[in-house]
C-alpha positions in Angstrom: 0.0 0.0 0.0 1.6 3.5 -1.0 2.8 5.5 1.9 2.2 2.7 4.2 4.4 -0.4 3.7 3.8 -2.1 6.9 0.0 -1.9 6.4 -0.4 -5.4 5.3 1.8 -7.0 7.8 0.1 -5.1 10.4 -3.6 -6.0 9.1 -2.7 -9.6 9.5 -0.6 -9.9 12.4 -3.7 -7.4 14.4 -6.2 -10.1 13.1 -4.1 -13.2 14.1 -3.7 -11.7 17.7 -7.6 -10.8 17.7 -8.3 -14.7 16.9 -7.1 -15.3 20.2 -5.0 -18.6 21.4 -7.8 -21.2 21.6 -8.5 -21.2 18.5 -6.8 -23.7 15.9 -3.5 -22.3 13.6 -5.2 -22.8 10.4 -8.6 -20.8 11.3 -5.8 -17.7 12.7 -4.1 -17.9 9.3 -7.2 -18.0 7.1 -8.9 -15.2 8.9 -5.7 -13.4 9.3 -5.3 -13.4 5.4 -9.1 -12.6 5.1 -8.9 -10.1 7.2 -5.5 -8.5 5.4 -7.1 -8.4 2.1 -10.2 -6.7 3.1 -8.4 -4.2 5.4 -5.9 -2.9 2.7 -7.8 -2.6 -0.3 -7.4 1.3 0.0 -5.9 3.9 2.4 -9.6 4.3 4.2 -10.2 0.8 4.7 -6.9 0.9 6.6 -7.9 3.4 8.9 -11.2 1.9 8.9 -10.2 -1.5 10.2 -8.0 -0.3 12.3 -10.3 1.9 14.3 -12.8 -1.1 14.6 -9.7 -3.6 15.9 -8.7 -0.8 18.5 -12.3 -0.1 19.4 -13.7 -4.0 19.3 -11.1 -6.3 18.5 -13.7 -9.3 19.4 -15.4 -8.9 16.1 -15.9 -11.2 13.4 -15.1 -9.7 10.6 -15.7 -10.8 6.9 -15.6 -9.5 3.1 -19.4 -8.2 3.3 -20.3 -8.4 7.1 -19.2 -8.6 10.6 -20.4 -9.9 13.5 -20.4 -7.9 17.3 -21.5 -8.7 20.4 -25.3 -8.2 20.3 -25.8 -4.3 22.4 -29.5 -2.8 23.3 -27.9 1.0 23.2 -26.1 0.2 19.6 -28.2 -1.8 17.6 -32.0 -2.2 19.4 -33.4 1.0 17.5 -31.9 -0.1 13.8 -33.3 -3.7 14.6 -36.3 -2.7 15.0 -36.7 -0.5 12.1 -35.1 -2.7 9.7 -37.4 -5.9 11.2 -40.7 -4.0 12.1 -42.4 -4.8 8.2 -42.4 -0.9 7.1 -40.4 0.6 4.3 -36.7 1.1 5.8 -33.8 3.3 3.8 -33.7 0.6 0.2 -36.5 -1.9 1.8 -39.9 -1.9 1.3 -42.6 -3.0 3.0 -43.2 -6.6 4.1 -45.5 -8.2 7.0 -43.3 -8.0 10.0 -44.9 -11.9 10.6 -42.1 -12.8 8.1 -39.9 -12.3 10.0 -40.9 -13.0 13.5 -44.1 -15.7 12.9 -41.7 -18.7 13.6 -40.1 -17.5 17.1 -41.7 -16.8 20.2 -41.6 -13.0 20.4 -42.0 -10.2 18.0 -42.9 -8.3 16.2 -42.2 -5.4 18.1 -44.3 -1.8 18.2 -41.0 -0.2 19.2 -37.5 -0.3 19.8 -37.9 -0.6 23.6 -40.0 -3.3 23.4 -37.2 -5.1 20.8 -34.7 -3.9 23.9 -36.9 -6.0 26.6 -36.9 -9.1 24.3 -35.3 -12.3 25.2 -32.5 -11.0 22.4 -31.0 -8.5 24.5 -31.5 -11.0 27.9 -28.9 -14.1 26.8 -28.7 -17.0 29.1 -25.5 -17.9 30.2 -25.2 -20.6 27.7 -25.8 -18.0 24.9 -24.7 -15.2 22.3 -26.3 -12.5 20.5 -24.4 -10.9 17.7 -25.6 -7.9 15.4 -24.8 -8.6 11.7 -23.2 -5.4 10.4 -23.0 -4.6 6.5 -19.7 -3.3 5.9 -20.5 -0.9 3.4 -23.1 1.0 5.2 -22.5 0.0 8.4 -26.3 -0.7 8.9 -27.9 -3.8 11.2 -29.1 -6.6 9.0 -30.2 -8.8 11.8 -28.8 -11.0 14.4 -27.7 -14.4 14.8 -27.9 -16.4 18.0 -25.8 -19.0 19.9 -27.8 -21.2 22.6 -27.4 -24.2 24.6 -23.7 -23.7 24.6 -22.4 -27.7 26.2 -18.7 -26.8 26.8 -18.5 -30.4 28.2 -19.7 -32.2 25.1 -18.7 -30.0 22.3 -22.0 -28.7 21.2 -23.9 -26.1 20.9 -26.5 -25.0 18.9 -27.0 -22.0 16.1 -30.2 -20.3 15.5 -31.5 -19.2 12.1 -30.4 -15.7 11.3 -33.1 -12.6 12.3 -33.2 -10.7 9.1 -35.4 -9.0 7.2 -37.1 -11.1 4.2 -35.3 -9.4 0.9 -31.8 -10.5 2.3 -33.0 -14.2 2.3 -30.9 -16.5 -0.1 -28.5 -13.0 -0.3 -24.5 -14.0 0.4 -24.9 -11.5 3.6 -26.5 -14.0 6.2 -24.5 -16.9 4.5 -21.2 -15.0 5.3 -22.3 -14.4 8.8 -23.0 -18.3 9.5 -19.6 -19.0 7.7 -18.1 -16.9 10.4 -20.2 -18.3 13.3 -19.5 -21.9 12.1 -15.7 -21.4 12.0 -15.0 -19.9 14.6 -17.0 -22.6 16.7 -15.0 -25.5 15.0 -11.9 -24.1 15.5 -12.3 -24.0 18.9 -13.0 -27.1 19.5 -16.4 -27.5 18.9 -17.8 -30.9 17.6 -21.3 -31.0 17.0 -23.3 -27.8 15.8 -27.2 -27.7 15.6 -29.7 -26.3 13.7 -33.2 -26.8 14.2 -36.0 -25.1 12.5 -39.5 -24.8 12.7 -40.7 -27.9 10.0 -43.3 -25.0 8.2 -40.2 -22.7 7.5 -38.8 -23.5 4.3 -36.7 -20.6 4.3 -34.4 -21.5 6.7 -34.6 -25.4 5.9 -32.6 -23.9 2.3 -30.6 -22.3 4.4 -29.5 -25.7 5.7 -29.1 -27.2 3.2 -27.1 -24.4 1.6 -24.6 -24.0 4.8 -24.1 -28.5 4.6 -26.0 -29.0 7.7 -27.3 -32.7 7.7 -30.9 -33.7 8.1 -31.1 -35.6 11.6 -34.5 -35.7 12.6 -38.7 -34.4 12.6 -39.3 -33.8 16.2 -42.9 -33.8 16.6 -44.8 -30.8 19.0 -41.1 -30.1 20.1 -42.0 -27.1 21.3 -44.9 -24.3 21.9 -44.3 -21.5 20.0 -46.8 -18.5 20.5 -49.4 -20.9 22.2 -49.2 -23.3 19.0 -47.3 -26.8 18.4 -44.4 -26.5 16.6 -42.7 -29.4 14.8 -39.1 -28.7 14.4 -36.2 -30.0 11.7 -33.0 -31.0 13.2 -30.3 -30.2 11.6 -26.5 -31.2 12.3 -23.1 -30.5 11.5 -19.9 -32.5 13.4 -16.5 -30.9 12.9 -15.4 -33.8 10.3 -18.4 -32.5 8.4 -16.8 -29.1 8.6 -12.7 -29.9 7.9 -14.1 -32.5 5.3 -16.1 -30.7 2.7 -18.4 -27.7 4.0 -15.7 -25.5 5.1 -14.2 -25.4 1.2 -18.1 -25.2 0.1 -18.8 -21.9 1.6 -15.0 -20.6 1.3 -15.2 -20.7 -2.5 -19.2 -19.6 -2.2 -18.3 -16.4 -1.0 -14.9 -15.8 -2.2 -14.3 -18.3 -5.1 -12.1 -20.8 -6.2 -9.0 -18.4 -7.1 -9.2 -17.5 -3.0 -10.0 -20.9 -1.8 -6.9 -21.9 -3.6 -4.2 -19.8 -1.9 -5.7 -20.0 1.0 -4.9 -24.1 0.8 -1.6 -23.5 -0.6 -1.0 -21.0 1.9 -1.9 -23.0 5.1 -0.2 -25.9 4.0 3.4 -24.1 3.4 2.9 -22.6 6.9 2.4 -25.9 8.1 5.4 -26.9 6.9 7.9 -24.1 8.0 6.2 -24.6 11.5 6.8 -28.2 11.4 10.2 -27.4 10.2 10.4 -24.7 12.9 10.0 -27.4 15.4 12.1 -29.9 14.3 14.8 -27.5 14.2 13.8 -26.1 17.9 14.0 -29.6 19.1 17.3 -30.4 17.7 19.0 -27.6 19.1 17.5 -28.3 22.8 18.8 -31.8 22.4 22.4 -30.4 21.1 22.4 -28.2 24.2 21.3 -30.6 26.9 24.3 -33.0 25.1 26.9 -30.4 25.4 25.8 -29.6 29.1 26.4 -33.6 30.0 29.8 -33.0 28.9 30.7 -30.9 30.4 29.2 -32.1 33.7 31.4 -35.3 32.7 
């Protein structure tokens, strides 16, 4: 980048840290490159990423959307607005039951009353986050984490909360990408999906993110003083490593992308391997020369 010739390796090595060290090396590298690339396409998405690292270096950041923590104050009025069925900045206007008919609250006459939901109340076996478009910086909608079993592995993802003209759109696909890897690279095994049986909307979305078909579960739950039958839908981390991961990669960034970003992980492997080896020979070299001289 002109004038700034450090602003690459300082995108990537601010993104890596940001992963955090629970997290797998492979998911820190890919995200780290992600991240690079998006943050130094000019001199204001520079500053831009930066200011958002320094500010909330949490967030999940991809090429059209991120992810932060879910905040009444920051993204309650917007959500509303965006989910309540009337005509919104580009939208137009949609029944609000669209988007709040399968879940048991909502809609909402207000932004206080979208404040006081169960959204903005998590459990502490869940997480809220606001999906942010990059470009304009607006809410889409919000994706939830629930019944979070750090003893097992699992946990379970809820369909996205967005407004009905982004469904089958590459924005709420991006924001499950980046749910679904970061869970599996932390060491995550199972990840669930379960949707109302009626809701063909989300049961594409399944199918379009890899989850697996498990099971119908009959009057599984009572949602807004009706029987629900729900979907079950599954993904285990082989599922992920295997073959979904690659799907969506090249999905929203193409094969071109999903190519280096192979190539690239697997030469880092390497030198770290080789790094190793090399770490290990000189410890054994050292602890040699200090038995002979002990001798």
């Amino acid at each position: 980048m002109a004038g700034r010739p450090e602003a690459r390796f300082e995108a990537y090595a601010r993104a890596f840290s940001g992963c955090g060290p629970l997290v797998t090396r492979d998911y820190r590298r890919s995200y780290a490159r992600l991240y690079e690339f998006f943050a130094c396409q000019t001199h204001g998405t520079e500053n831009k990423f930066l200011t958002l690292y320094t500010e909330r270096p949490a967030d999940l950041v991809g090429r059209l959307v991120r992810l932060e923590a879910l905040e009444a104050d920051r993204h309650a009025e917007e959500l509303h607005e965006g989910t309540c069925g009337l005509a919104f900045q580009d939208g137009k206007q949609f029944d609000p039951k669209e988007v709040w008919g399968f879940l048991n609250y909502g809609p909402f006459r207000n932004a206080q009353e979208i404040a006081a939901s169960p959204m903005f109340h998590r459990k502490l076996n869940q997480a809220m986050f606001a999906i942010i478009e990059h470009i304009t910086e607006r809410v889409l909608g919000v994706i939830m984490l629930t019944n979070d079993d750090p003893e097992n592995l699992t946990i379970s993802m809820e369909a996205p909360i967005i407004k009905p003209s982004l469904e089958g759109n590459a924005d709420p696909i991006e924001a499950c990408f980046l749910v679904l890897d970061k869970l599996f690279a932390l060491g995550y095994r199972r990840v669930q999906f379960a949707v109302d049986s009626q809701d063909a909307v989300n049961r594409k979305l399944a199918a379009r993110l890899g989850f697996t078909k498990e099971a119908d579960i009959p009057k599984h739950r009572i949602v807004k003083e009706s029987n629900r039958d729900s979907t079950i839908y599954g993904m285990l981390n082989s599922d992920w490593t295997k073959g979904a991961r690659s799907f969506l990669f090249r999905k929203l960034h193409g094969t071109k992308m999903q190519n280096y970003d192979q190539a690239n992980n697997h030469r880092e492997a390497e030198l770290d391997e080789q790094t190793r080896r090399l770490a290990e020979k000189k410890a054994k070299e050292e602890e040699q020369a200090k038995n002979k001289k002990k001798v």
